[in-house]
N, C-alpha and C positions, 0 to 999 in steps of 0.2 A: 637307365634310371635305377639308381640302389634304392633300397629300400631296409628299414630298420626291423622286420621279420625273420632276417637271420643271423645265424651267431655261430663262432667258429666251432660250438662244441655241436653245431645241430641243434641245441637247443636253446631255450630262453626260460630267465625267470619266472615264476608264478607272475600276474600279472595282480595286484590286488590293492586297486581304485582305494585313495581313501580321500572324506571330503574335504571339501578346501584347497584341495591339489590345483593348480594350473591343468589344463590341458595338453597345454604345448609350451616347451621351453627353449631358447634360440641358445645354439651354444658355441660359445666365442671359442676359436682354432686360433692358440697365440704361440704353438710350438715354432712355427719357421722364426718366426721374431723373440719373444719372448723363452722360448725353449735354447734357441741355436746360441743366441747370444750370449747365454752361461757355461757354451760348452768348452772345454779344451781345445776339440779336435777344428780346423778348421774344414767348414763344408764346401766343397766344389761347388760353383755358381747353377752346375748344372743340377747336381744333385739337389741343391736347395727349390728349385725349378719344379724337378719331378717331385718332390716333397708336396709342394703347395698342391698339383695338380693329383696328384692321389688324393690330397685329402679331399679335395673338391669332389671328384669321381665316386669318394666314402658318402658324398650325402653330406659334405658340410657345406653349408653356403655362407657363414664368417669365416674367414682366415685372413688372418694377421699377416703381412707378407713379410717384414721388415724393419729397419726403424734406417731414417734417416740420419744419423747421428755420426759425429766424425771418424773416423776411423783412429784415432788415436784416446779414441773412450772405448769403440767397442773392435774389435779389429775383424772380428767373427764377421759384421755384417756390411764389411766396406764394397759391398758389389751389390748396396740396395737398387743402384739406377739400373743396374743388368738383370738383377732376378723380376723384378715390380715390369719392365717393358716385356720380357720375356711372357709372362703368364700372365695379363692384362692390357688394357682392357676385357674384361669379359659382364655381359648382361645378366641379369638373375643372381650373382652372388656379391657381396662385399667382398673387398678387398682393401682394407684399413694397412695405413703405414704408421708409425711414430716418427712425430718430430721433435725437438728438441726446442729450437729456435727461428726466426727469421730464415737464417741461409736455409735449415735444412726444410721447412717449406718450400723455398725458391726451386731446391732439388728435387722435392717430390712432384712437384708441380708439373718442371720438366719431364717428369716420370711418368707424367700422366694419371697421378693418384687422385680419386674420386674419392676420397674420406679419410681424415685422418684423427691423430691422438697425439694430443698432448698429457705431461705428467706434471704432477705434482708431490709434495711432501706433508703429511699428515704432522711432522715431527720436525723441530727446529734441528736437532742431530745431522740426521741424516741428512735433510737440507744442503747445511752447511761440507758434512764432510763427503756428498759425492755430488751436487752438483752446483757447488761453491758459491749460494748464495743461502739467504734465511728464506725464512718460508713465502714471507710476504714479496721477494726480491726473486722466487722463483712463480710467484704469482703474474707480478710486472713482468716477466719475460713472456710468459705466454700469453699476456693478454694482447701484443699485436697479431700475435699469429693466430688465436683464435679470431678477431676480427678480421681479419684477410682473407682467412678461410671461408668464413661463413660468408662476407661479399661474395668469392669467389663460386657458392654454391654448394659449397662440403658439407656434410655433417663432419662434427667434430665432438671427439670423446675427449672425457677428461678423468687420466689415473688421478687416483690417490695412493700413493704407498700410504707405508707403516701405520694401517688405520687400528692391526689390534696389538703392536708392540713394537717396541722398537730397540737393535740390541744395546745401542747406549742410553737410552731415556727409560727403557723396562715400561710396563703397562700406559697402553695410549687412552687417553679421555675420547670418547667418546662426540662430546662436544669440540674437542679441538680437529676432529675429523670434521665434523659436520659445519665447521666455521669455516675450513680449503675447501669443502666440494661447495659451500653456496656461492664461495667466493668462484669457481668455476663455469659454475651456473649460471652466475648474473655477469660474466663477459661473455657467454653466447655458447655454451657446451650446451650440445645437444643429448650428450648422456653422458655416465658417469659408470665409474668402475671401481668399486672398493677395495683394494688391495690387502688381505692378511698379507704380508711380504715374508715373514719371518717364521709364520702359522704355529701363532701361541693362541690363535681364537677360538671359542669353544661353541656351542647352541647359544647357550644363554647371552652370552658375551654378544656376539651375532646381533638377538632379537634386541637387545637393549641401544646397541650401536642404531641399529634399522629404525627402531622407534626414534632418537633424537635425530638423526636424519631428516625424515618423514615431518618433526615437531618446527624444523629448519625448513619446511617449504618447498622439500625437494621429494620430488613426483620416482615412487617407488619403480613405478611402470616405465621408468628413465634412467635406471638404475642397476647396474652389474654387480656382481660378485666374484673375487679371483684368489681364492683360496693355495694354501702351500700345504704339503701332508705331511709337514717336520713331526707333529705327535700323534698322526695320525686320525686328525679329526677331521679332516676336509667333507669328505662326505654325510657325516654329521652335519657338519655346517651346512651345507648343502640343502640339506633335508628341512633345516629350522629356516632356513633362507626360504623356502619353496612355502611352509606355513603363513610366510609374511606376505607374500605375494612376490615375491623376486622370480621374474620369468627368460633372466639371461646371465649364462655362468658362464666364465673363462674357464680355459681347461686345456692342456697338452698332449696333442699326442704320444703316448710311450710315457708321459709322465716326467718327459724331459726338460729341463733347464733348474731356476733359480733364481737367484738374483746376483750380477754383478760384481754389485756394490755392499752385499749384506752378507756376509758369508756365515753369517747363521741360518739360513734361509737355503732349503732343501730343495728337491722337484715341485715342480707346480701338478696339483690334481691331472692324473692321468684320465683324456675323452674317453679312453674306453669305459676305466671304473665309473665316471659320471654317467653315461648314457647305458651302460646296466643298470644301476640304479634307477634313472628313470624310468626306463623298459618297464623295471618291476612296479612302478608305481605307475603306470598304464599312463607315462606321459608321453605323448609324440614329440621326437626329435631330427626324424628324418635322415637318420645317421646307420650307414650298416656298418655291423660290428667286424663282421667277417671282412671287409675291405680295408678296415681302418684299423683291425689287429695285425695283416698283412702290413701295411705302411707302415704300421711302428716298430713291425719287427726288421725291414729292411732299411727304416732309418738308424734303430740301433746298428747293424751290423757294419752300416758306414759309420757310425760311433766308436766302434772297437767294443759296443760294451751289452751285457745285456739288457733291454727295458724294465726299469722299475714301474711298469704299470703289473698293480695285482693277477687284468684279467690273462693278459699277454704269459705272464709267468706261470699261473694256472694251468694254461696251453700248454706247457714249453714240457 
């Protein structure tokens, strides 16, 4: 059993409580999927294998295995049926896949995936130019596979990209986010994920978004946050998320991936810098640091590169 008491330097943050804080924050692991997917290098089925199950061993019990998506969109991750059988079923942790569509349901299914995630577009844009319908027309697609799913017994998340920018629309409303997650919400998402994609989002930004969210009828406590550290505010953001009540944050191991389809859009929040932060705000996360800075630094070296997470670099 790990435990979130040690830390690769020996040591740990001050620990200094302040109130209003959560006690405990669940922290979404979306490197295998979300990370791997933006990379270059292709990952050996096996290596992506031992990937997930490190992180498990670190003390995470989210992690993202995969996405089901064709391999002529993402080509990084066309051996989601081989990795998802390999390291699941297992009891005690989630293990969330992304689907796209219909078929790629029908695949997870086969795969034996117990919860998944569909996405959406905050932004007529990007919509259009990476998953070739409008917003409303990427809505209609997932609303039968959200209903399927939830017959079937899944919880099912639901992204929001581009909620604080978008590189061809420039600043997103607010309201036009919170108009795709109700629309998510009332075909059967069981939670939701706000995506900065491109990480032009600041505190403030943040708390304004969270408030007309919240003003739209959607239940904070049902509600993620997935931060990018292009200006290097994610942890900021973070921290203004955590004032609001936000008790579950996406985060990559190593600090690894992007986006795809947004190539303004840098690494996603590296787990380690997240969960030191926490540390230092005396919230439990159940995450040891020292296991989890070891895996990021052997998944970089299958990278060819080194980890752009702060704590890892620190170390090095």
């Amino acid at each position: 059993m790990t435990s979130e008491n040690t830390s690769p330097t020996g040591a740990l943050p001050r620990v200094a409580r302040r109130p209003g804080m959560p006690e405990e924050v669940r922290v979404y692991e979306v490197g295998p999927r979300d990370g791997l997917q933006a990379e270059a290098v292709h990952v050996p089925t096996a290596v992506k294998t031992e990937f997930v199950r490190r992180l498990l061993d670190a003390g995470l019990t989210t992690v993202e295995v995969t996405s089901f998506v064709s391999p002529r969109w993402i080509p990084q991750l066309d051996d989601a049926h081989e990795v998802l059988t390999a390291v699941g079923p297992l009891d005690g942790v989630r293990l969330p896949v992304l689907v796209p569509n219909d078929r790629g349901l029908e695949r997870a299914l086969a795969a034996g995936a117990r919860e998944i995630a569909v996405f959406a577009s905050a932004t007529e844009s990007f919509a259009r130019n990476n998953l070739g319908r409008d917003v409303a027309g990427v809505l209609a697609m997932s609303e039968p596979v959200v209903r399927r799913a939830r017959s079937a017994g899944l919880p099912v998340r639901g992204y929001v990209s581009m909620c604080f920018g978008d590189p061809w629309e420039g600043d997103v409303e607010p309201r036009e986010v919170a108009s795709v997650a109700r629309g998510l919400m009332d075909m059967g998402c069981t939670s939701l994920s706000l995506g900065d994609t491109i990480g032009t989002g600041t505190p403030g930004h943040v708390l304004e978004l969270l408030d007309t969210v919240r003003e739209a009828g959607i239940p904070l406590e049902r509600t993620a946050l997935h931060f990018h550290d292009t200006y290097g505010q994610a942890l900021a953001n973070v921290h203004a998320a955590l004032t609001a009540g936000i008790t579950e944050f996406d985060s990559s191991a190593g600090g690894i991936g992007g986006c795809p389809y947004a190539r303004s859009a840098t690494g996603n929040l590296a787990t380690e810098d997240l969960v030191w932060m926490l540390r230092g705000l005396g919230i439990h996360t159940g995450v040891d640091l020292t296991a989890l800075a070891a895996t990021s630094r052997w998944m970089a070296g299958h990278l060819g590169r080194p980890s752009p997470s702060r704590l890892v670099t620190a170390l090095s």
